[in-house]
N, C-alpha and C positions, 0 to 999 in steps of 0.2 A: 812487753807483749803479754804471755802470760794470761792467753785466753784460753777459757774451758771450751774442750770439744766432747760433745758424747758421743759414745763409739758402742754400734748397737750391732752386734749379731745375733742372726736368728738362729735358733735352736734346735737344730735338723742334723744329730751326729754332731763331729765335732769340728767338721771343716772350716764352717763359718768363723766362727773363735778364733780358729788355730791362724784363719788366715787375716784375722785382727790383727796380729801379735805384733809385727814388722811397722806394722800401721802404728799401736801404741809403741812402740819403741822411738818412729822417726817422730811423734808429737812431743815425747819425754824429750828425746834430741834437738829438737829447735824451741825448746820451753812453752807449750802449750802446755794444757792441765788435762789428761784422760779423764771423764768422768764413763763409766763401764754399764752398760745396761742391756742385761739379758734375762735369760728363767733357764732353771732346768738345768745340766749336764753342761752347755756350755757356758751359762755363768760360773757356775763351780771351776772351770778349768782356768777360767783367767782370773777367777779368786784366789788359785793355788799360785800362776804365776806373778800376780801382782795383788798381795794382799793390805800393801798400803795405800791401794787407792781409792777412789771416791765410787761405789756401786749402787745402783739401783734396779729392784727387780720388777719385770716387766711381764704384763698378761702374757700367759704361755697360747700359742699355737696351739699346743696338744698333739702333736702331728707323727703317726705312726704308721708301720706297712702293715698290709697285710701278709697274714700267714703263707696265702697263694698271692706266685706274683703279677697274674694273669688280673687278678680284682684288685692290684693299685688302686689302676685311675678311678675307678667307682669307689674305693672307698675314701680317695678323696674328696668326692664329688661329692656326694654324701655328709660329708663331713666342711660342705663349704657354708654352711652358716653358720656354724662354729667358729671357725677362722676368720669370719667376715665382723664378727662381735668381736674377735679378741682384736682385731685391728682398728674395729672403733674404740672398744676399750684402750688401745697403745697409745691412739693416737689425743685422748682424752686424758690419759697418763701423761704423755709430753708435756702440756699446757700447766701442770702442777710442777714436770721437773725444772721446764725452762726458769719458773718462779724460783722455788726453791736450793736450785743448784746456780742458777744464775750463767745458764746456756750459753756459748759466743757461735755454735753452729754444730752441724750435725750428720755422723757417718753414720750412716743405716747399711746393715750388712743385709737386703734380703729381708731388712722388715719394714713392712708395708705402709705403717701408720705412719713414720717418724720423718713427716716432710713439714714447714713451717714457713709462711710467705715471707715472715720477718726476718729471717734466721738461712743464712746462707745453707745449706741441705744438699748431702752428697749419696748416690742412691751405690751401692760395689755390688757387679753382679757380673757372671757369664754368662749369663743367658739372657739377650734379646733375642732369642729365639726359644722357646720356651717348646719341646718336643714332647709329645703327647699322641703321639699316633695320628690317627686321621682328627684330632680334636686338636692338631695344632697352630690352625690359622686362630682358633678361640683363644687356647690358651698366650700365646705370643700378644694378640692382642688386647687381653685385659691385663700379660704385663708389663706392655710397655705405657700401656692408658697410666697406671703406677708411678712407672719410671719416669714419666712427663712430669708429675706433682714434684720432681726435687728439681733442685738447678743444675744438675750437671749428676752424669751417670761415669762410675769409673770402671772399666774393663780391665780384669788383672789379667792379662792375655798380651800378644803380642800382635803388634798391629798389620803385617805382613805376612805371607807364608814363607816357611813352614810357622803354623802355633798350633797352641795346644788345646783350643774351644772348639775352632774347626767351622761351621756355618752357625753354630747355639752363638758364639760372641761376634760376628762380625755378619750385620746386617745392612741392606741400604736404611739410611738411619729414619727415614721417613719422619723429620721432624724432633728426633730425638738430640740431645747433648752429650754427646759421647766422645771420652778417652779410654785411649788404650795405652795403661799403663804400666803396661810388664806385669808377666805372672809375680806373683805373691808369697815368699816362703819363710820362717822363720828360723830356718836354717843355713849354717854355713857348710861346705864340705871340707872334709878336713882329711889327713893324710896318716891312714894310721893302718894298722893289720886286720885281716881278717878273723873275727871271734866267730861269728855263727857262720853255717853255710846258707840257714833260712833265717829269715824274719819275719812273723804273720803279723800284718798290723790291721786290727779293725776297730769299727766304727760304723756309725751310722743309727736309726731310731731301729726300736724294736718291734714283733719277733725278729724280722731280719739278721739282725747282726749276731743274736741268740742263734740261730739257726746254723747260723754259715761256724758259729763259735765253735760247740758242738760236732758239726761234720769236721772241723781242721783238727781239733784237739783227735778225733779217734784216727783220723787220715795219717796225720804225721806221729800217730806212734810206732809205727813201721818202719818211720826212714833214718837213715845209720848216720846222717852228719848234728851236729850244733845246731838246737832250735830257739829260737824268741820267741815267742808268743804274748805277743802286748792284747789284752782283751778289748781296749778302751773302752771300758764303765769307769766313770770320774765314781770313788766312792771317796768317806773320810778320810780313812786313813790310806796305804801306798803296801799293796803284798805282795811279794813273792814269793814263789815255790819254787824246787827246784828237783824235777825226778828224769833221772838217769840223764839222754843226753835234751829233754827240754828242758828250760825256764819259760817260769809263767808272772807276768805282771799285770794287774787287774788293769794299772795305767802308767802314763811314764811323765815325767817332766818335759818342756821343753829340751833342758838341757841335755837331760838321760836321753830322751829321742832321738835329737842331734849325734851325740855319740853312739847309740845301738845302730841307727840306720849307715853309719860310715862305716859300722866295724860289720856289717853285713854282705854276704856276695850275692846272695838275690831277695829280693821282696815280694811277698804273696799278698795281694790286697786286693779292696775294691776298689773300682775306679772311680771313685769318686774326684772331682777337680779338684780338691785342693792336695789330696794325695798324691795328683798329678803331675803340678808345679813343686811340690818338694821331692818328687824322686826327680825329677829335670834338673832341678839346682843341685842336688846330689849328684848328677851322673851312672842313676842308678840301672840295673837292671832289675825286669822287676813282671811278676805274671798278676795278671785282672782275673777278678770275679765279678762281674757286675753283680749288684741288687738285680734280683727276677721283677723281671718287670714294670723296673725306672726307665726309661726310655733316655734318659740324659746320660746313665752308667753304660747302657749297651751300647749308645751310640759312641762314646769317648773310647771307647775299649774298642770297638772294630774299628775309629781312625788311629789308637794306637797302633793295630795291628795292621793297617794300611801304609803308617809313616815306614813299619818296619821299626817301631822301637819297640813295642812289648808285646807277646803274645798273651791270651785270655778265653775263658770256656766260660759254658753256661755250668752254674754252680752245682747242679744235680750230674755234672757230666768232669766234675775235679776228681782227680788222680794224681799217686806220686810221677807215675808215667808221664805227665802233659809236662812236667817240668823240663822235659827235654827238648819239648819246640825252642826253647831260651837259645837253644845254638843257632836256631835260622833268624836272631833279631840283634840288632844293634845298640840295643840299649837307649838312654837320655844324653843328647848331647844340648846344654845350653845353649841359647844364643846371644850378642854380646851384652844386647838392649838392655838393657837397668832401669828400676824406677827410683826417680830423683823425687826424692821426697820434698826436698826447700821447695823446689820450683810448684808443686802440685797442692804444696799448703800457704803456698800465697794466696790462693782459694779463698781462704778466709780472711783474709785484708781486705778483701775487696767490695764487701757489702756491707 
């Protein structure tokens, strides 16, 4: 067998990447060849976890928030001929790598360009439903016009209720090629003691996640239990600090992550999906901050907060006090559904 697959996330925080990982693992596992193509912050992170393998870096997106989180959507709108070049650019860059790398097909995590009529094309996304306020009939429709250009779209979500997309992944498919193939995590849970009372994990493009850094680091120097404080900025080198009862990590390992997030009793993060799916497969308890003014974070965080698994505030409205809504929620319970990797990468035998 023995066939190269490139495996491409897009560069928006570090979800996309992160939720790569399980992906490169099950193609290592049934001996396909990863070839890694990204830019930015999350190429960096699967260069850290896998630096023997075959990389190529891809036209960046560019893609950041604004300061207010009311001017998002205009400032991506703004910024859509930008993106619209770097996806011709991407997809202009393929036609060099399939040469070069010698392509047998193609996981696009989220990036736009990397579809191919020759070459079997896998588009991984939560969102056929793309939320954008009153501009969501547009935006849903120009991405699933997208989604159309691969052969088949995979939902890392759960094909019944309860899941964790909510109405963003489970649409009438109006013509689309859609599985649902179990949320996505590159962690296991594991059984061990409690080290911290908190763990703050962020992520995400900037100012934002600068933002929200800033406001936790001065919040929690108040509160009297064991802090984590993971920054997620991929830099060169890996720092810790350690003053009174916080630790601070600019970043973590997969591995280190896996073990900080087990040895934790609650998680303060943004809602971002892929954060989602690994506090679910952890079992965690866990409070939201959406990004101001992503509409796909507010909405995850009030069905959070509808399932009754996590509660969540608007980020200008966090306190060590909200920490105590956690007694009126039940936490992440898994459900049983798994994704079966053999079966899903037969995919690629078949064209």
């Amino acid at each position: 067998m023995n066939k190269k697959l490139l495996i491409a996330p897009l560069n928006w925080g570090l979800g996309h990447a992160a939720r790569c990982i399980p992906i490169i693992e099950a193609l290592l596992e049934h001996y396909y060849t990863p070839v890694i193509a990204s830019d930015g912050a999350a190429l960096a992170l699967l260069r850290k976890e896998y630096p023997d393998l075959e990389y190529v870096i891809l036209p960046s997106y560019n893609i950041t928030y604004a300061k207010q989180g009311k001017r998002l959507k205009w400032k991506l709108l703004f910024s859509a001929p930008k993106i619209v070049r770097a996806i011709y650019l991407e997809h202009q860059a393929l036609k060099r790598i399939l040469i070069t790398h010698k392509i047998d097909g193609i996981i696009s995590d989220n990036r736009f360009g990397l579809h191919h009529k020759g070459l079997p094309s896998v588009f991984i996304t939560h969102q056929l439903r793309v939320l954008s306020g009153s501009t969501t009939w547009l935006s849903t429709a120009l991405h699933q016009r997208i989604i159309k250009k691969f052969d088949i779209c995979w939902v890392p979500d759960y094909s019944d209720k309860p899941n964790l997309s909510g109405r963003m992944g489970h649409v009438d498919q109006l013509g689309l090629n859609v599985k649902h193939i179990g949320p996505l995590s590159r962690f296991q849970k594991l059984t061990m003691p409690y080290e911290y009372e908190v763990m703050v994990l962020l992520s995400g493009p900037e100012p934002q996640r600068g933002i929200l850094e800033r406001q936790l680091l001065s919040t929690f120097k108040a509160y009297q239990g064991e802090v984590l404080f993971v920054r997620g900025v991929i830099e060169k080198q890996q720092t810790c600090a350690i003053s009174k009862h916080m630790t601070l990590y600019n970043y973590m390992t997969s591995s280190q992550l896996e073990k900080a997030l087990n040895a934790s009793k609650l998680v303060v993060a943004r809602s971002g999906y892929t954060t989602i799916m690994d506090l679910e497969k952890l079992e965690k308890k866990a409070f939201f901050i959406p990004t101001p003014g992503q509409p796909e974070q507010e909405y995850l965080a009030t069905l959070m907060l509808e399932n009754k698994w996590a509660p969540s505030c608007k980020q200008e409205d966090f306190s060590l006090e909200k920490l105590g809504d956690l007694e009126d929620y039940d936490g992440f319970k898994p459900k049983d559904q798994k994704t079966t990797f053999k079966e899903l990468l037969r995919f690629f035998e078949g064209k």
